[in-house]
C-alpha positions as CSV (number, residue, x, y, z in Angstrom):
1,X,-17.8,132.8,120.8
2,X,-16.0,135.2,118.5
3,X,-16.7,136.2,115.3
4,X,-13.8,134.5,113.6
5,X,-14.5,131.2,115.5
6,X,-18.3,131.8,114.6
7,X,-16.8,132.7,110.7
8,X,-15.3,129.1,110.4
9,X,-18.3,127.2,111.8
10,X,-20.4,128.8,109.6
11,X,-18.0,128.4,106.4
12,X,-17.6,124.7,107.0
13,X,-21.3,124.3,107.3
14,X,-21.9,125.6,104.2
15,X,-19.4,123.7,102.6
16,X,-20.6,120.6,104.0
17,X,-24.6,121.7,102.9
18,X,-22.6,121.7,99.6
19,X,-21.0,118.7,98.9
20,X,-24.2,117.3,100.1
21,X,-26.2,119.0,97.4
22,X,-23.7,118.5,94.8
23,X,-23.5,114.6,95.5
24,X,-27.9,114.6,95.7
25,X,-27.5,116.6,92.0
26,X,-24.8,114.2,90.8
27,X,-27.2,111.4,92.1
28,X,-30.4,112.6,90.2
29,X,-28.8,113.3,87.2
30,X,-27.5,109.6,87.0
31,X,-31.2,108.3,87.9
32,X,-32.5,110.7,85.3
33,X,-30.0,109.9,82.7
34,X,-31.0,106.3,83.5
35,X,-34.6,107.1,83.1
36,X,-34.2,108.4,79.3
37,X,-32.3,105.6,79.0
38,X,-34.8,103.1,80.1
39,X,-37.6,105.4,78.6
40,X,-35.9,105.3,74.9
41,X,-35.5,101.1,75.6
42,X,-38.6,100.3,76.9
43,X,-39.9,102.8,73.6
44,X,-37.8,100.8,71.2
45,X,-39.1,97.3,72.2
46,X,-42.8,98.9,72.1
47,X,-42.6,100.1,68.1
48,X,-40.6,96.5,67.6
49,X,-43.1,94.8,68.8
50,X,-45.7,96.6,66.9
51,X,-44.0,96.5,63.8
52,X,-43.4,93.2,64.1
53,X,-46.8,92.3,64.3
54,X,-47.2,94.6,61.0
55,X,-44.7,92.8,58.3
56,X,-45.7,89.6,60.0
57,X,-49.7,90.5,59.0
58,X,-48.5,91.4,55.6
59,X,-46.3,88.3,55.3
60,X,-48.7,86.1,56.1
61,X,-51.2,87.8,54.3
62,X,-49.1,87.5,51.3
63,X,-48.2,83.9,51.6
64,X,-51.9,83.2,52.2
65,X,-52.4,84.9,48.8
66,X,-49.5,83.1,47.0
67,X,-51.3,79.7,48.4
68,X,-54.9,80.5,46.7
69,X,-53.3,81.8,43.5
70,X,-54.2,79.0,40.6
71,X,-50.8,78.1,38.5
72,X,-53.0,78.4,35.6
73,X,-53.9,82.3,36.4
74,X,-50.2,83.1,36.4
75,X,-50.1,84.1,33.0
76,X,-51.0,87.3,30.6
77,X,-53.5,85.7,28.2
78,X,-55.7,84.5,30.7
79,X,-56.0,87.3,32.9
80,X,-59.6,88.6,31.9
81,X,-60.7,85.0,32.4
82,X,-59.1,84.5,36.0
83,X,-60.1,88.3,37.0
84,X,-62.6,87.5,38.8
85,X,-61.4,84.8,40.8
86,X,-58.4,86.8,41.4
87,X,-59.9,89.7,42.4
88,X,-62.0,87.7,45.1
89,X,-58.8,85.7,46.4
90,X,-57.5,89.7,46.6
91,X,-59.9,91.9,48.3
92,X,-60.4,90.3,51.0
93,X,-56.8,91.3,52.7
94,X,-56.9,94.7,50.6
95,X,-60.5,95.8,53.1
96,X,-59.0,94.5,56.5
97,X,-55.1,96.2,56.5
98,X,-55.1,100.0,56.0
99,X,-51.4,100.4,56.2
100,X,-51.5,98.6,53.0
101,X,-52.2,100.5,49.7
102,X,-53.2,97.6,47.8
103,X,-51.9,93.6,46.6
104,X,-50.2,93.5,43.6
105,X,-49.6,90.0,41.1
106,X,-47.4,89.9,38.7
107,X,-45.8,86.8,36.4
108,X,-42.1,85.0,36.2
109,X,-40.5,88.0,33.9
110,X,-42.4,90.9,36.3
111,X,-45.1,91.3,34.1
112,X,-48.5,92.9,35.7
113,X,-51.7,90.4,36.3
114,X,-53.7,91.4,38.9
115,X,-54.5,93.9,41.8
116,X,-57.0,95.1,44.6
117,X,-56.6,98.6,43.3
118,X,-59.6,100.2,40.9
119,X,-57.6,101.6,38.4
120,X,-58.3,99.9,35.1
121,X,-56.2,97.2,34.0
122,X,-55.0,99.1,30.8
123,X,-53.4,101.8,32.8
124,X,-51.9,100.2,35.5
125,X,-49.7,97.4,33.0
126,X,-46.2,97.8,33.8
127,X,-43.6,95.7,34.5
128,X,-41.3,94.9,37.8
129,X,-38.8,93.0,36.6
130,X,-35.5,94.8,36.9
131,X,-36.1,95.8,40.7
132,X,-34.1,94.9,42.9
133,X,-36.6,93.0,44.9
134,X,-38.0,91.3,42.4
135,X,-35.1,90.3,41.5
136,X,-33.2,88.9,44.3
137,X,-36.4,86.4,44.6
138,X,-35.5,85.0,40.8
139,X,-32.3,84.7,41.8
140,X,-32.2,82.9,45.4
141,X,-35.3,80.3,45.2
142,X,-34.6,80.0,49.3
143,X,-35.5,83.3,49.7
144,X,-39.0,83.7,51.3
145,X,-39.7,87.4,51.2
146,X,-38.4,90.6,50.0
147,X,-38.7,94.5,50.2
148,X,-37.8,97.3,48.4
149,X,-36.5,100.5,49.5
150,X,-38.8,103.7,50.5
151,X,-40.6,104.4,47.3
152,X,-42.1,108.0,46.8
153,X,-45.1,107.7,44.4
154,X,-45.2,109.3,41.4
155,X,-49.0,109.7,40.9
156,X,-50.0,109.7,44.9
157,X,-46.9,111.0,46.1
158,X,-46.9,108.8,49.5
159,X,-43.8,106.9,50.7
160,X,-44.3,103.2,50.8
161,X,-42.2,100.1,50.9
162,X,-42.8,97.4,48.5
163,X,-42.9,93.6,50.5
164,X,-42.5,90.8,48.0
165,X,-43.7,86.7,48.5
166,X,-42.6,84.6,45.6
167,X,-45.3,82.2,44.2
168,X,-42.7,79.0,42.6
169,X,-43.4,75.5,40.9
170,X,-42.6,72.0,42.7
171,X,-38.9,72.6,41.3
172,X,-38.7,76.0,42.8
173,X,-38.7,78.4,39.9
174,X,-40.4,81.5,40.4
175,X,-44.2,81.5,38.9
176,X,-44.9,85.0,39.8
177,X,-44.4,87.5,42.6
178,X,-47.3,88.5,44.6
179,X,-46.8,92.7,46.5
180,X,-48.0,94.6,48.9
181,X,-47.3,98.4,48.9
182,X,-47.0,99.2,52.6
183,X,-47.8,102.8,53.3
184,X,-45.2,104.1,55.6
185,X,-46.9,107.5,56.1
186,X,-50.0,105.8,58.4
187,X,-46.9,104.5,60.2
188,X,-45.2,107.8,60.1
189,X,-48.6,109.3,61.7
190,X,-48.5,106.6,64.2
191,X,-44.9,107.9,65.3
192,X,-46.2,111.8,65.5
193,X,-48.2,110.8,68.4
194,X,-45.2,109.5,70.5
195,X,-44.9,111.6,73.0
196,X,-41.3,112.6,73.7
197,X,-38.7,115.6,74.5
198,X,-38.1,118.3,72.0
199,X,-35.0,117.2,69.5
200,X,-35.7,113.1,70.3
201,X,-36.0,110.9,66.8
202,X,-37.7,108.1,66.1
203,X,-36.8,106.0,63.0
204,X,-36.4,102.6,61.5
205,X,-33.6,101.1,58.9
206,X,-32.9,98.6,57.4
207,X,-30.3,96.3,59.0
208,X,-28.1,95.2,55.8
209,X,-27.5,98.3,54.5
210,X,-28.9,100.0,57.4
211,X,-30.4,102.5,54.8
212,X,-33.2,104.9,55.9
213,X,-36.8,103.3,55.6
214,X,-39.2,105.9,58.0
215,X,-37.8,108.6,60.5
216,X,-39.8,111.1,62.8
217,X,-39.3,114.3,62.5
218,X,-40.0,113.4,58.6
219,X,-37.0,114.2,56.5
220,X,-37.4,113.3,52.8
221,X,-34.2,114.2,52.2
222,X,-32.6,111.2,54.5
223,X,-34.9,108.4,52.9
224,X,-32.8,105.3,51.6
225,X,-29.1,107.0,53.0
226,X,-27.5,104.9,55.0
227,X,-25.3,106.0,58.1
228,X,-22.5,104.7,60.0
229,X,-22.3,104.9,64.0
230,X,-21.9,103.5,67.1
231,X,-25.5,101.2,66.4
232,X,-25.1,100.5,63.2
233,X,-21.8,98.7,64.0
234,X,-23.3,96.8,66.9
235,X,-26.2,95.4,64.6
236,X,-23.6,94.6,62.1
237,X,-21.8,92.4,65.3
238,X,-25.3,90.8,66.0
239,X,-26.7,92.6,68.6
240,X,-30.3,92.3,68.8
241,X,-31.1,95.0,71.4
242,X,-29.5,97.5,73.3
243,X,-28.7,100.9,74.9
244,X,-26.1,104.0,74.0
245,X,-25.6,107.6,74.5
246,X,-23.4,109.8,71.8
247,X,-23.8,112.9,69.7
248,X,-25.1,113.1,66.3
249,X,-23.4,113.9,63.7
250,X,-25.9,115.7,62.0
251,X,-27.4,118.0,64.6
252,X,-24.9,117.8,67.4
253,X,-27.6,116.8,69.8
254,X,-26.4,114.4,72.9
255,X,-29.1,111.6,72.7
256,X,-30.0,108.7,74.4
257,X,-30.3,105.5,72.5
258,X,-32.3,102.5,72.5
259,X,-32.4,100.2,69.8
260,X,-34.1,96.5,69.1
261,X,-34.0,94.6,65.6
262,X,-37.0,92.8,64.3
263,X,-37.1,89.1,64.4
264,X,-37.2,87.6,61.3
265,X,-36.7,90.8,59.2
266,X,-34.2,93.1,58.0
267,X,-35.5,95.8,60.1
268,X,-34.5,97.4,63.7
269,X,-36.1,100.2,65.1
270,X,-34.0,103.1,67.2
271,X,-35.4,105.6,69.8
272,X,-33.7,108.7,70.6
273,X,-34.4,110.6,73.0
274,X,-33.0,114.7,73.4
275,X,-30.9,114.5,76.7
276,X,-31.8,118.3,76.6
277,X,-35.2,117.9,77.0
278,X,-34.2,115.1,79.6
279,X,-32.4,116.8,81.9
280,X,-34.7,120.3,82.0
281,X,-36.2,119.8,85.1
282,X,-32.8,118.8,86.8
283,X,-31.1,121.9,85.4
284,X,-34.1,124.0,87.1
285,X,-33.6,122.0,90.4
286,X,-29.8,123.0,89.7
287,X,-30.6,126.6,89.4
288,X,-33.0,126.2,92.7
289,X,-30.3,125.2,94.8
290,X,-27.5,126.6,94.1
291,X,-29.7,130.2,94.5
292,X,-30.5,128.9,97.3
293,X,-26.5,128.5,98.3
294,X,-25.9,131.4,97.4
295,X,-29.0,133.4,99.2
296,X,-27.4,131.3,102.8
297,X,-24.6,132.2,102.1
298,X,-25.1,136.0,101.6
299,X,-27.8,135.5,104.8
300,X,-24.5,134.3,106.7
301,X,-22.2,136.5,105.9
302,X,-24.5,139.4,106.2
303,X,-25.1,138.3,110.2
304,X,-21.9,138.5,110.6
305,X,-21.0,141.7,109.7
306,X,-24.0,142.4,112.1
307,X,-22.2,140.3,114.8
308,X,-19.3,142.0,114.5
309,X,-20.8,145.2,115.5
310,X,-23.6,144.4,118.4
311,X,-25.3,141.6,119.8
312,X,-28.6,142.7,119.1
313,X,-28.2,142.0,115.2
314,X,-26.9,138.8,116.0
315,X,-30.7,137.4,116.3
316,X,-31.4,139.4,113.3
317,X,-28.7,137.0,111.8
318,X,-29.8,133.8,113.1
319,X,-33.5,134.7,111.7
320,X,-32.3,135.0,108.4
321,X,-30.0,132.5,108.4
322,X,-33.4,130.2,109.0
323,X,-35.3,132.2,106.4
324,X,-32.4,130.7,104.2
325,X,-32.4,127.2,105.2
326,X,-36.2,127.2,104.5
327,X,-35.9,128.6,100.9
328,X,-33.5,125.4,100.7
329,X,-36.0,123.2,102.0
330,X,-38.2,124.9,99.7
331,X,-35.7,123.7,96.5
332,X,-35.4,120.0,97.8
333,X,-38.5,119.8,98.2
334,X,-39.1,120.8,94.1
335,X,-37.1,118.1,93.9
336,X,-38.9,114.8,91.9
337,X,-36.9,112.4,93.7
338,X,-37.1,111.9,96.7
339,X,-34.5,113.2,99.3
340,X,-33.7,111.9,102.7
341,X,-30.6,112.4,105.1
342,X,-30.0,110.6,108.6
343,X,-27.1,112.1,110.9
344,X,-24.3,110.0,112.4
345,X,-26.4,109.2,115.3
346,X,-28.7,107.9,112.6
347,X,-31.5,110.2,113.3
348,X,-33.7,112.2,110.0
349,X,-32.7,115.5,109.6
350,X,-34.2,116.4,106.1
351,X,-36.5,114.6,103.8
352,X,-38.1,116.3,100.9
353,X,-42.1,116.3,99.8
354,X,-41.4,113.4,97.5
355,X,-40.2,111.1,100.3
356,X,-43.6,111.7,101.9
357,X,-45.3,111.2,98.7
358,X,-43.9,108.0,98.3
359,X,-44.5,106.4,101.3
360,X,-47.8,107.5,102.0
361,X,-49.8,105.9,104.9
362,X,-46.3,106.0,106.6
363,X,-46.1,109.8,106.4
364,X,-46.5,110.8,109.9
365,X,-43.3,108.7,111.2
366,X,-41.3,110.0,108.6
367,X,-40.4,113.2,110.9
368,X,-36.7,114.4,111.7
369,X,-35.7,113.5,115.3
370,X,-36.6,109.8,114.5
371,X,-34.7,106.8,114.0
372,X,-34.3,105.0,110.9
373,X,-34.7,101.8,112.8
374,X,-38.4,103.4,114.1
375,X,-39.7,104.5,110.9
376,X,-38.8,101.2,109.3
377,X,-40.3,98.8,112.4
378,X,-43.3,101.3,112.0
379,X,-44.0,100.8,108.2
380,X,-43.6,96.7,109.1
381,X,-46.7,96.7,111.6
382,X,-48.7,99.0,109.2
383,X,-47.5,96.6,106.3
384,X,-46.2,99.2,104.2
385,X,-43.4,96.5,103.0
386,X,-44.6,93.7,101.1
387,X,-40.8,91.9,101.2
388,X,-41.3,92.1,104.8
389,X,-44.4,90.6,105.3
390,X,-44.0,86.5,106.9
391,X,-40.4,87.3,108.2
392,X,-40.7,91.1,109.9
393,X,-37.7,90.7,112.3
394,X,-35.4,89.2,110.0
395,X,-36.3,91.5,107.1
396,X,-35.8,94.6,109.3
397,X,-32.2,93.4,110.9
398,X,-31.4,93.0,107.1
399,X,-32.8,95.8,106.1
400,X,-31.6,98.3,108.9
401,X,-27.6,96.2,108.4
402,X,-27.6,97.4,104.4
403,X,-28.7,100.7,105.8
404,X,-25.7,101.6,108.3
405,X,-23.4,99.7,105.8
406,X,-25.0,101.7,102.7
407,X,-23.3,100.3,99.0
408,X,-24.4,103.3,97.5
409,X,-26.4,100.8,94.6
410,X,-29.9,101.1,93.6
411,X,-32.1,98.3,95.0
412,X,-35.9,97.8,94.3
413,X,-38.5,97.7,96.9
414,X,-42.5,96.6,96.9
415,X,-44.5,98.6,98.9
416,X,-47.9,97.5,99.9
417,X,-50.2,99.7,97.6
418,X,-48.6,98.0,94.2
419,X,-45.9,101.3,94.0
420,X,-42.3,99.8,93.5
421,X,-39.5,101.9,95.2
422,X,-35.8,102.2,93.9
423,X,-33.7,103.6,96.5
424,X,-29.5,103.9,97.1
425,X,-27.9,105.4,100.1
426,X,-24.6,106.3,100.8
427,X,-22.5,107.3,104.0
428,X,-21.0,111.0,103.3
429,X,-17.0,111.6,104.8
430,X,-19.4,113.4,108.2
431,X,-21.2,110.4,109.0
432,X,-24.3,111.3,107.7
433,X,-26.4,108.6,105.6
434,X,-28.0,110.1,102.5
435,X,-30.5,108.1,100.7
436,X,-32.9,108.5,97.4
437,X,-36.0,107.2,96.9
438,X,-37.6,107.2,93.2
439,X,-40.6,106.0,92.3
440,X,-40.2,103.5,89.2
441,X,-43.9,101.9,89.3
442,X,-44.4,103.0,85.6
443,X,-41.3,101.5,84.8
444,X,-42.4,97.9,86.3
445,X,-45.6,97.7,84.7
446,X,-44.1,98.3,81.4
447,X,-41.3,95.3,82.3
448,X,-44.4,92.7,83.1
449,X,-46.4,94.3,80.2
450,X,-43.3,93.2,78.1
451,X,-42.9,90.2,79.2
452,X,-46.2,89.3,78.5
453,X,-46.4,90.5,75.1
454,X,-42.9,88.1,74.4
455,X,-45.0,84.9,75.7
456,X,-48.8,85.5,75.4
457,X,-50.5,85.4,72.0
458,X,-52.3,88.4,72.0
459,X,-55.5,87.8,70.3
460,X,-56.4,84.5,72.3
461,X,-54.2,85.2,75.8
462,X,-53.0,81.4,75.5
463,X,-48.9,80.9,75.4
464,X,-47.6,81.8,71.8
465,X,-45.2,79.1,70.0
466,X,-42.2,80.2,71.5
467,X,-43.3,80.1,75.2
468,X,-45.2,76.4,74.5
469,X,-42.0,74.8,72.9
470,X,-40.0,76.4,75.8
471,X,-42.5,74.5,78.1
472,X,-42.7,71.3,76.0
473,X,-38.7,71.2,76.2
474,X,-39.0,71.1,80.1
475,X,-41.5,68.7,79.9
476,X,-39.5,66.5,77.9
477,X,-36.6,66.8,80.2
478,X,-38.6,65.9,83.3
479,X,-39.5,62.3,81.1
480,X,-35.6,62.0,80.5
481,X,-34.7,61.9,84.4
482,X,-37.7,59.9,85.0
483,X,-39.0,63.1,86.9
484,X,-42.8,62.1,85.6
485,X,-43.7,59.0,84.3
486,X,-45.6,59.8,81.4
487,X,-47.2,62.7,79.5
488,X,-48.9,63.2,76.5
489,X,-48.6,66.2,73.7
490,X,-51.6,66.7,71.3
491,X,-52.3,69.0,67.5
492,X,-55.5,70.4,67.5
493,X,-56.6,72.2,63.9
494,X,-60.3,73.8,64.0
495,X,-62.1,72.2,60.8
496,X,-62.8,74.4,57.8
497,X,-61.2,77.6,59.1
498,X,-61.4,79.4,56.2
499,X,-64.8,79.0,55.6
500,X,-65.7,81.1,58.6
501,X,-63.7,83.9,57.5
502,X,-65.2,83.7,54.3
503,X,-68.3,83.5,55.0
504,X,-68.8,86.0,58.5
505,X,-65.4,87.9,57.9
506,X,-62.2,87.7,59.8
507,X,-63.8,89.2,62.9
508,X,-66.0,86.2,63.4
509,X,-62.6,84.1,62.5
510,X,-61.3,86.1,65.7
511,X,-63.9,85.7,67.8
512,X,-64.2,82.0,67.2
513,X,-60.7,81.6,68.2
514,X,-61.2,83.4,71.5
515,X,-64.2,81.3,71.8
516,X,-62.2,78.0,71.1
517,X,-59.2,79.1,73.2
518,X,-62.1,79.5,76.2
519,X,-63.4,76.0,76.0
520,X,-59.7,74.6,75.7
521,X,-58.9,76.8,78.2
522,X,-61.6,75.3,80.8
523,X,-60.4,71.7,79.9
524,X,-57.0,72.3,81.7
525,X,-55.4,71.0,84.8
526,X,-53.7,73.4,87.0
527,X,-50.6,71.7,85.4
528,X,-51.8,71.4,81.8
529,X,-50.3,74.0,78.9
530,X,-52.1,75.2,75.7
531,X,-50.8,77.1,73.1
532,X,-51.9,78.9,69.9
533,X,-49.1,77.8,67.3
534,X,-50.3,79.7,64.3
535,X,-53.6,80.4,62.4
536,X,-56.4,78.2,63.9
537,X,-53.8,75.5,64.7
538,X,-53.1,74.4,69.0
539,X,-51.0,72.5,71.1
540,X,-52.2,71.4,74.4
541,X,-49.2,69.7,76.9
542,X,-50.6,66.9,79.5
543,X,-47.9,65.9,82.0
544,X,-48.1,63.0,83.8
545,X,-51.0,61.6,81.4
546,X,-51.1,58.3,80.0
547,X,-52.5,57.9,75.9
548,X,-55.9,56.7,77.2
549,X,-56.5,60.1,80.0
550,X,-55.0,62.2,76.9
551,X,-57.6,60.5,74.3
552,X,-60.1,61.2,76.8
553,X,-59.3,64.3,77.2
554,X,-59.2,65.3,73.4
555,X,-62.6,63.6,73.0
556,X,-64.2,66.0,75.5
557,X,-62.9,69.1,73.7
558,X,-64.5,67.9,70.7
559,X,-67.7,67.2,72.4
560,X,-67.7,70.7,74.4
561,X,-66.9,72.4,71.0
562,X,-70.1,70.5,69.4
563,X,-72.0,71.4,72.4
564,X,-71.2,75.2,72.4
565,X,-71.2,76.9,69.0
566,X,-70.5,80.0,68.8
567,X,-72.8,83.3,68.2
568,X,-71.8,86.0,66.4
569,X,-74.2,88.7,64.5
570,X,-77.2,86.5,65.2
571,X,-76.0,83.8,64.1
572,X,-74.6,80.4,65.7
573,X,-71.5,79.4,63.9
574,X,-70.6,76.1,64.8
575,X,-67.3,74.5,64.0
576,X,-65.2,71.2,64.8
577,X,-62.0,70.7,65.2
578,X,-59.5,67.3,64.6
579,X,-56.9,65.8,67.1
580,X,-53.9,64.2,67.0
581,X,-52.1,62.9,70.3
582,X,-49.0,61.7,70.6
583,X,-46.9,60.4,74.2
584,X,-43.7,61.6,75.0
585,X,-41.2,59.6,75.7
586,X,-37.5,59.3,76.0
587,X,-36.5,58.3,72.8
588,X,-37.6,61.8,71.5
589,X,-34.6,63.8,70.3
590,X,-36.3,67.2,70.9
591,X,-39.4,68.9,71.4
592,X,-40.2,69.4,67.5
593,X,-40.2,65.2,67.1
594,X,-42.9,65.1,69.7
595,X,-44.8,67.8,67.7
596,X,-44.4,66.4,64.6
597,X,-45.1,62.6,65.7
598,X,-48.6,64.6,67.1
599,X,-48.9,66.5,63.7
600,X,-48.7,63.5,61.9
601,X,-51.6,61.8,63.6
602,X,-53.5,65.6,63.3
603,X,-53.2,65.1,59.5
604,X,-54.5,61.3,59.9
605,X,-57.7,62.9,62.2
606,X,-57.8,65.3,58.7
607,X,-57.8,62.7,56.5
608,X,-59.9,60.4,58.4
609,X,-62.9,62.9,57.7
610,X,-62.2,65.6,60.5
611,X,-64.0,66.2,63.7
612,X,-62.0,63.1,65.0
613,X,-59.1,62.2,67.6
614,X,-56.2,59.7,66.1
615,X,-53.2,58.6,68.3
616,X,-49.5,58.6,66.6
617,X,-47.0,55.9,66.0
618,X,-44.1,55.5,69.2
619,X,-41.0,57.3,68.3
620,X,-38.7,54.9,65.8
């Protein structure tokens, strides 16, 4: 063969070896682009979720406070003779919430009452009245809760937010205000643990002036502006959640977005992470290969100059050329996704480390010479697949037809030792197949952990309120289209609640919820649901039970609850709870009549003395 023949052989083959790496570079800059994107999404619903669970605390808190507060307290004169009691009703919440500097009461015109704080009452009078929070609650009696913007405290000199509950008469004029001062630097210490690429920012706003509440890195300068951008307008249009990429106007950093709003406050959280920091390790694998071009290339060209003058150098050639095509082995193999190429006859010719990583047990078949077909049928008997597992054959002539017809999408894939696989192939203008394989196990777990957290209630694992009601409505259904014949709903309210807390502190309160949700728990047929609806208050669903097998069954939980008090500190803490069941039938318009036919009877079982079942009236 000639040299210029040899020249052109050569050239396209390094052309080819190009587009290849170009098109495995374009590839792995999309999955890691995707990645951030997920990463700042999966982020954002993480700090929404937690601070949710904050503001709800502190709104509950507050509204507990506002329900022990005695209308005759609410007034100036008769502070020093309600201290006391105040102070009592106060603490409590003020020990058990450190995010919160301290619980605040104040009167109709904004004038101070009470606190948890120990500055002296003489110092500390003052008077909220003109704030903007205060208020909007005098002047919208359907308002349930307000909050101020970030504060920056003149004697402490730590940023807070102000929450405000309104305490009103039976005509609904406001009473008095109780506060919380909600100490957004905790929160802001919480965010400096995050760990995330140089240049990323964390932050939350408000979402109806989408003014600046807390932002990581800390800028005090930026507290309480608002801004105007691609997110902001899509909260404005109602979006509750959501992805974006775009520069900032401030910095001129190329972020990648992920934003959630907080239910039931106005509130959304936003995660952005540095596509800078993102990308680094894909620039480097960048840098690797295209060194590694350029090294073949000057191998090549160098053997043929020595081709051109004797034979002999011609196998000097060939052995650099090789030394060459290892240093690019070398740079795939960098390479944290995994690479893997098949040639027209669809036989391996190059796979990187990672491919081997991921698969594992199946290692030794993943060698070049071999079949795709092979290496798949082997990973089957060796049960490396769990789709594949009760239908082998047909899964591999599936799997091996979306192989030689590649879409070039991702598509998820279980492996046997709980890893979860994305790969995409693609068929390049030679013939060749080249396919990526990326492990997104981390990725899963934090879907299912999600999902979770939006139907469990956390401190007693049951189904929260949502999830139940969601399950009661299919129940419901299935007595409408006479799928069961019957089925029964019952309102279950532990007995003197409070008194626990007061007495052994909230922990014990905790614990004796896990304890009841155990016993409830143990009561259950495989097709029975119980839920935690709020506070100490439950919700059990019974399908196919008639009133009698439901009666029978609330009488048991009370008699298993009698049986098996709880210990806690020494101590056995026994506790009751009352019952009210109701049937479901047709005639219900929705899953709330069912509930509150059942809460009606619950609030018989109350009056009744407690520690009792009571069966509610047929829907009218």
């Amino acid at each position: 063969m000639n040299p210029r023949s040899l020249l052109r052989i050569l050239v396209s083959g390094v052309l080819l070896l190009a587009l290849m790496l170009g098109w495995l570079l374009y590839q792995s800059h999309g999955s890691a682009v995707k990645r951030g994107i997920d990463d700042a999404d999966n982020l954002a619903g993480a700090l929404q979720g937690q601070f949710t669970a904050t503001l709800r605390r502190i709104d509950a808190n507050l509204h507990s406070i506002a329900a022990q507060l005695p209308p005759d307290a609410l007034n100036q004169k008769v502070t020093s003779r309600y201290r006391a009691q105040i102070e009592a009703i106060l603490k409590p919440y003020g020990r058990n919430f450190p995010e919160v500097n301290g619980y605040f009461v104040w009167d109709g015109d904004g004038e101070y009452l009470y606190d948890t704080t120990s500055i002296p009452p003489t110092s500390q009078r003052r008077n909220i009245g003109t704030r903007a929070g205060f208020q909007h609650l005098k002047l919208n009696p359907d308002v349930a809760i307000a909050f101020s913007d970030s504060i920056r405290g003149v004697v402490t000199g730590q940023t807070s937010v102000a929450v405000y509950v309104p305490v009103r008469d039976a005509r609904g004029r406001l009473q008095a205000v109780v506060t919380a001062t909600l100490n957004l630097e905790r929160i802001a210490q919480g965010l400096e643990q995050l760990q995330t690429p140089a240049g990323s920012v964390v932050f939350m706003r408000r979402s109806d002036d989408h003014k600046l509440v807390i932002r990581h890195p800390f800028r005090d300068s930026e507290l309480n502006k608002p801004v105007r951008n691609a997110i902001q307008q899509r909260i404005d249009a109602g979006e509750m959640a959501g992805r974006d990429r775009f520069r900032a106007v401030t910095d001129g950093e190329y972020r990648l977005y992920g934003f959630r709003k907080l239910e039931g406050y106005p509130f959304y959280m936003v995660v952005g992470l540095a596509e800078r920091g993102l990308l680094a390790e894909w620039r480097r694998n960048v840098v690797i290969v295209v060194s590694g071009l350029l090294l073949m290339t000057l191998a090549l060209g160098f053997a043929l100059w020595r081709v051109n003058r004797i034979e002999r150098l011609r196998l000097d050639a060939q052995r650099e050329a090789q030394e060459a095509h290892e240093l690019l082995q070398e740079a795939i193999d960098s390479m944290s996704a995994g690479i893997i190429i098949y040639d027209p006859s669809d036989r391996l010719v190059m796979r990187n480390q990672a491919v081997l990583d991921i698969y594992g047990t199946l290692k030794d078949q993943i060698e070049p010479g071999k079949t795709f077909e092979e290496i798949t049928r082997a990973g089957i008997e060796r049960g490396v697949f769990d789709d594949a597992k009760g239908r082998e054959e047909q899964w591999l002539a599936e799997r091996t037809q979306r192989h030689k017809s590649p879409d070039g999408k991702p598509h998820e894939l279980a492996l046997d030792n709980g890893h979860w696989l994305l790969y995409s192939e693609h068929r390049t203008p030679g013939g060749y197949i080249v396919g990526s394989r990326i492990d997104i196990t981390e990725r899963k777990r934090l879907e299912v952990e999600l999902r979770e957290q939006a139907t469990t209630d956390a401190l007693t694992g049951l189904p929260n309120r949502r999830h139940f009601l969601r399950r009661l409505e299919d129940e419901l259904e299935r007595v409408r289209r006479r799928t069961t014949s019957e089925a029964c709903v019952l309102m279950l309210d532990l007995d003197h609640f409070k008194r626990i807390n007061d007495q052994y502190g909230h922990a014990a309160g905790d614990s004796l919820l896990r304890h009841f949700s155990n016993l409830l728990r143990n009561e259950l047929r495989a097709t029975d649901t119980a839920g935690r609806m709020g506070g100490e208050e439950f919700a059990v669903i019974l399908p196919g039970s008639a009133l009698q097998a439901a009666l029978g069954f609330a009488q048991r939980v009370c008699g298993k609850l009698a049986e098996h008090p709880m210990s806690f500190g020494g101590h056995e803490v026994g506790i009751t709870v009352s019952i009210g069941v109701a049937s479901i039938s047709d005639d219900d318009l929705s899953a709330d009549a069912v509930l509150s036919r059942a809460d009606r009877a619950l609030y018989q079982a109350k009056d009744g003395g407690r520690n009792r079942v009571e069966l509610a009236d047929k829907p009218a």
